[in-house]
C-alpha positions as CSV (number, residue, x, y, z in Angstrom):
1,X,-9.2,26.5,0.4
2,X,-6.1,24.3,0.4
3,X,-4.4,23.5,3.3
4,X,-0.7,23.8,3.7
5,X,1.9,20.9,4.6
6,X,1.6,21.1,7.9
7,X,-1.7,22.0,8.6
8,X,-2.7,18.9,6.6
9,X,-0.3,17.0,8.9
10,X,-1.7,18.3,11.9
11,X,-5.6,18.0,10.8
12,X,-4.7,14.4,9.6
13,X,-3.1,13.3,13.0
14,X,-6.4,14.5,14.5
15,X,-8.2,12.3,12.4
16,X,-6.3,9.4,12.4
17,X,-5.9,9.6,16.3
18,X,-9.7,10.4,17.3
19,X,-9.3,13.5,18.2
20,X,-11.3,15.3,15.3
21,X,-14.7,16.5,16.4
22,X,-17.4,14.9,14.7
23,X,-18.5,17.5,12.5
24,X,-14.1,17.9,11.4
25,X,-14.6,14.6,11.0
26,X,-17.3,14.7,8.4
27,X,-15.5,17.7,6.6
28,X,-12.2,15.9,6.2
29,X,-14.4,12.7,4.7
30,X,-16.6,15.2,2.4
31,X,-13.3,16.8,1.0
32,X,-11.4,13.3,0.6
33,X,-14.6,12.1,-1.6
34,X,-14.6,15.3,-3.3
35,X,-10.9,16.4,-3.9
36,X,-8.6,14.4,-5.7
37,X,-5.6,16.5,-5.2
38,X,-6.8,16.5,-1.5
39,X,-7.1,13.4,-1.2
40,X,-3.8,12.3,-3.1
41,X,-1.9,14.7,-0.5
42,X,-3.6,13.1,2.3
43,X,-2.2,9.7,1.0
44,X,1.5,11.0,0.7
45,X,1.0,12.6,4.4
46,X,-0.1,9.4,5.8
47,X,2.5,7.6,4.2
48,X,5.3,10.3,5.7
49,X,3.7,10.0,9.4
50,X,4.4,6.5,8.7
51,X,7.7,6.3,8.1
52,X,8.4,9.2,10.3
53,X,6.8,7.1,13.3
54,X,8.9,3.7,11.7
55,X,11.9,5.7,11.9
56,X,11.1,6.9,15.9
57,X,11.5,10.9,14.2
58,X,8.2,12.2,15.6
59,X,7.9,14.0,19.2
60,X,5.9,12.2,21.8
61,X,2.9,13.4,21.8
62,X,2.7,12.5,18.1
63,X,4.3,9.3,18.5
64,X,1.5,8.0,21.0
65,X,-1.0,9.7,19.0
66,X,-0.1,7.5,16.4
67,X,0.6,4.5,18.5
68,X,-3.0,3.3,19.3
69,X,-4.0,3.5,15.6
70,X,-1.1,1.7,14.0
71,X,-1.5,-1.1,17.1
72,X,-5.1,-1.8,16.3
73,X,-4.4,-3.2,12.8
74,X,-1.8,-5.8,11.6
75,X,-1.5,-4.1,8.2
76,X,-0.4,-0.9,9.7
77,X,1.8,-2.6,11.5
78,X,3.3,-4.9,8.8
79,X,3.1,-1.3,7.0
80,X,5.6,0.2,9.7
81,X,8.0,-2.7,9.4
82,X,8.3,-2.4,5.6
83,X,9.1,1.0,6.0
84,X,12.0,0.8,8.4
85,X,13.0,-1.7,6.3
86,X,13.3,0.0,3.2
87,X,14.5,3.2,4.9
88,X,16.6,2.7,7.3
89,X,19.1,0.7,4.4
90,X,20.3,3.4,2.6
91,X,19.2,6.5,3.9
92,X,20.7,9.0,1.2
93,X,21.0,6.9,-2.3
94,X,18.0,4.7,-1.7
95,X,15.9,7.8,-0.6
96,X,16.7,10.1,-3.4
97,X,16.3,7.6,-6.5
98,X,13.2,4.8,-5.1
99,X,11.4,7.6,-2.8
100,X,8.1,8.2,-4.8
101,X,8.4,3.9,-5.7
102,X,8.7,3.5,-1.9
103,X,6.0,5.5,-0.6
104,X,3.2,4.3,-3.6
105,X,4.1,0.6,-3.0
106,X,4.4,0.7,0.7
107,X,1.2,2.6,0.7
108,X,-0.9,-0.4,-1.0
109,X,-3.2,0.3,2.1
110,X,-2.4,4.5,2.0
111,X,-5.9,5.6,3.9
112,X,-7.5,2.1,4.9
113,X,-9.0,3.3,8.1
114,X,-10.1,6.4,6.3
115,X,-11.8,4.8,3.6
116,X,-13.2,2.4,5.6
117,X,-15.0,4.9,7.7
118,X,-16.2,6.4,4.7
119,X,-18.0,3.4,3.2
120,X,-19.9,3.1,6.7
121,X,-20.7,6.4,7.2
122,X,-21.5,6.6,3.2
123,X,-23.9,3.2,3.5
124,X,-25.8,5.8,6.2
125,X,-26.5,8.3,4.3
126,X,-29.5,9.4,2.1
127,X,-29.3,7.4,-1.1
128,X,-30.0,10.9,-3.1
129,X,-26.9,12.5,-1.3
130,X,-24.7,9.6,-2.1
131,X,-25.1,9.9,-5.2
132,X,-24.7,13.8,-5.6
133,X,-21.3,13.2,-3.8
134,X,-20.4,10.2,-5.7
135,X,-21.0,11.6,-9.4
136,X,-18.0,13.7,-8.9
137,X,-16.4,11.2,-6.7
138,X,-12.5,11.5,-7.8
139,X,-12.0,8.8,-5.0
140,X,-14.0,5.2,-5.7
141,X,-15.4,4.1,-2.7
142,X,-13.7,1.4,-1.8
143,X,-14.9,-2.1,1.1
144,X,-12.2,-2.4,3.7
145,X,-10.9,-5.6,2.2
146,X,-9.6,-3.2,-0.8
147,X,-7.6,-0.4,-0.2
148,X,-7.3,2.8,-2.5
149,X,-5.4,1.9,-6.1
150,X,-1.2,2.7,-6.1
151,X,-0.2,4.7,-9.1
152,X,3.0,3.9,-10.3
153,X,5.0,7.3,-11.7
154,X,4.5,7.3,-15.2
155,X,8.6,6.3,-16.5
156,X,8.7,3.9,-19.2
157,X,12.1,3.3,-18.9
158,X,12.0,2.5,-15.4
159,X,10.0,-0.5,-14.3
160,X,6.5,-0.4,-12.3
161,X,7.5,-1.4,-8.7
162,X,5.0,-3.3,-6.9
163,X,5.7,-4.1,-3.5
164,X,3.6,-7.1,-1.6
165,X,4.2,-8.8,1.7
166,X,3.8,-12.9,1.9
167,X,2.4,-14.3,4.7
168,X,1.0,-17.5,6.3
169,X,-2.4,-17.5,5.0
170,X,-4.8,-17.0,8.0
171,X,-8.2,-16.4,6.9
172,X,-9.2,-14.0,4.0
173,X,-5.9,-12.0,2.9
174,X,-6.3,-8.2,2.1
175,X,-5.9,-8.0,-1.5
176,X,-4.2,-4.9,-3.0
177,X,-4.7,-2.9,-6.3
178,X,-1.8,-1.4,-8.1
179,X,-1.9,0.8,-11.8
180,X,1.2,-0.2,-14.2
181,X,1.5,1.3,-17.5
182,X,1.0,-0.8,-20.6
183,X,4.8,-0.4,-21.5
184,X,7.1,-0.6,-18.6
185,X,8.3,-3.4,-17.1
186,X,7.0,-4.5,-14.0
187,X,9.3,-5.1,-11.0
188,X,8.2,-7.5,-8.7
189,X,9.6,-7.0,-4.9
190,X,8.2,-9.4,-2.4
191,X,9.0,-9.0,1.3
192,X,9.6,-12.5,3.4
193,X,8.0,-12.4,6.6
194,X,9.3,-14.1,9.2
195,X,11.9,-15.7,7.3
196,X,15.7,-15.3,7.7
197,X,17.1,-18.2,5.2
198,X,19.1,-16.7,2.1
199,X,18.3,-19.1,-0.5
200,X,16.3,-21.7,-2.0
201,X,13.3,-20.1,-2.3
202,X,10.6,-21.2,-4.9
203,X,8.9,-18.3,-6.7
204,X,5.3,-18.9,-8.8
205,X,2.7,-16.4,-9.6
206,X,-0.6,-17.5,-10.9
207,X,-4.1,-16.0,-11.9
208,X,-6.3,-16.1,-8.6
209,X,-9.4,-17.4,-11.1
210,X,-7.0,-19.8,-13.0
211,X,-4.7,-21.0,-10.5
212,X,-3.5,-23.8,-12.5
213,X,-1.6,-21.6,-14.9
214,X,1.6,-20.3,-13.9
215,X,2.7,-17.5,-15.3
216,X,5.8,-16.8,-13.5
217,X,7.7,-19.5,-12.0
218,X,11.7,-19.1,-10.3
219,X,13.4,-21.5,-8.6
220,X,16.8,-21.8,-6.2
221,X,16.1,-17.8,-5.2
222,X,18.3,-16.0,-3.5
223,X,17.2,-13.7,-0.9
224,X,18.3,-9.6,-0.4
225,X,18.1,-8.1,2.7
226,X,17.5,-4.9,3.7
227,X,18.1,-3.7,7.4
228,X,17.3,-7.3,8.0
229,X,14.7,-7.9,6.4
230,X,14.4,-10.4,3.8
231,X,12.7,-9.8,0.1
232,X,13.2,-11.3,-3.7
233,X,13.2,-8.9,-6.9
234,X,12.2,-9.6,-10.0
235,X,12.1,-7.9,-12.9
236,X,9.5,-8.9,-15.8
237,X,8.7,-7.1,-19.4
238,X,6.1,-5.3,-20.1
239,X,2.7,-6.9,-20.4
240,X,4.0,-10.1,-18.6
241,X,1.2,-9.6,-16.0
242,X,-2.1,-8.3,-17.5
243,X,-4.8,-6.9,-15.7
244,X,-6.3,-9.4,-13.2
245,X,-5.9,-10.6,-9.6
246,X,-3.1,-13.0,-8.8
247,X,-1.4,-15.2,-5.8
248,X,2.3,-14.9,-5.7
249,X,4.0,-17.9,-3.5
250,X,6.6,-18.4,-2.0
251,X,7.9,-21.9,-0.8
252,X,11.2,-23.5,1.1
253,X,11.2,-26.5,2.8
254,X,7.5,-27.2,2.9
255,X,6.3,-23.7,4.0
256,X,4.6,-21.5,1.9
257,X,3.9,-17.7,1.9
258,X,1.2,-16.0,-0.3
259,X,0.5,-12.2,-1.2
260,X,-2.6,-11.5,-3.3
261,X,-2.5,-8.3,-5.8
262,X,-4.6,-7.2,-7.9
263,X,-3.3,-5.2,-11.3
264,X,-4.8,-2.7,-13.6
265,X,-3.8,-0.2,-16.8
266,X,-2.9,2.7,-15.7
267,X,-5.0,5.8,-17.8
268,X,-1.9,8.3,-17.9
């Protein structure tokens, strides 16, 4: 049985905020494993509760249900940031022509926590049940260092937006997978934490196994903002990045931010 808008919103909240009992808890897992349709609703909810809590448009009880599980993890907070800064910009135009972009890039990490939970509860189980469950699995099983894939809408004449946040590297960086389609061109947009100068910025990206070969390399970059935030775009034809995991950098004056991505064909 399918679950309407809002009861998915309100059985999701439950989840995410601890409330679920434990055997709700199971159910929603079981269902997310199973259900791809499910499971990419679930990922568009999250991503709505998201902006709707960056944005402050939830009631009380839903912003503080919310609160404790975004505060717990740096991505979901970085998560939050990116989407006030993306949404708050242009609230009509930018909504109406980027919103399925937005929501896809911005949720690299869509279901993190969820999927994490899952490969625990999954590494628990009877091996013969894990794999009854994960022959029709429409959902890989992914570690917590690798959130769910990002499908790009399939629109050849549009680029492949891939959105990725640089940071000072401290420690092992979560490393996100996105889909792009063989014949689009892909649109790199790289948020700049922390950083509020408009120009000179240095721009390379290189194979994480072959970091000596740079395949993309700008230089004397200027800077958009958006709401305050600061981000470069670039735009590359198609094929420029093939399937693979790479380090994009980003340098001025001596310090250096990095995003790691991963990319891969999309099957549509």
């Amino acid at each position: 049985m399918s679950l309407s808008e809002n009861d998915l919103r309100v059985t999701l909240l439950q989840y995410l905020s601890g409330k679920s009992t434990e055997l709700e808890r199971a159910h929603f897992e079981e269902r997310l494993l199973a259900d791809q349709e499910f499971s990419d609703a679930a990922a568009v909810c999250e991503q709505e509760l998201i902006d709707s809590y960056a944005l402050q448009r939830l009631d009380v009880e839903d912003m503080e249900a919310l609160k404790s599980w975004i505060e717990v993890s740096p991505s979901r907070m970085q998560r939050v940031r990116m989407a006030r800064a993306l949404l708050l910009a242009r609230p009509q135009r930018f909504r109406r022509k980027q919103r399925i972009a937005v929501i896809l890039a911005v949720a690299a990490c869509v279901l993190a926590a969820v999927t994490l939970h899952l490969t625990n509860r999954i590494t628990q189980k009877d091996s013969r049940a894990v794999s009854q469950v994960t022959a029709t699995n429409a959902i890989p099983s992914q570690s917590a260092s690798t959130p769910p894939s990002v499908a790009v809408p399939s629109n050849t004449s549009k680029p492949d937006v891939i959105l990725i946040a640089t940071e000072r590297v401290r420690g092992e960086q979560q490393i996100v997978t996105y889909q792009v389609h063989r014949d689009a061109p892909i649109q790199l947009q790289i948020l700049l934490t922390g950083e509020t100068a408009r120009s000179g910025y240095r721009l390379w990206v290189v194979p994480l196994e072959e970091q000596r070969h740079i395949l993309l390399e700008k230089t004397d970059m200027k800077a958009q903002s958006v709401n305050g935030q600061l981000y470069l775009k670039v735009t590359l034809p198609p094929g420029s990045l093939p399937p693979a995991t790479y380090a994009a950098s980003v340098s001025r004056r001596g310090d250096t931010l990095v995003s790691h991505f991963t990319l891969k064909w999309s099957q549509e």
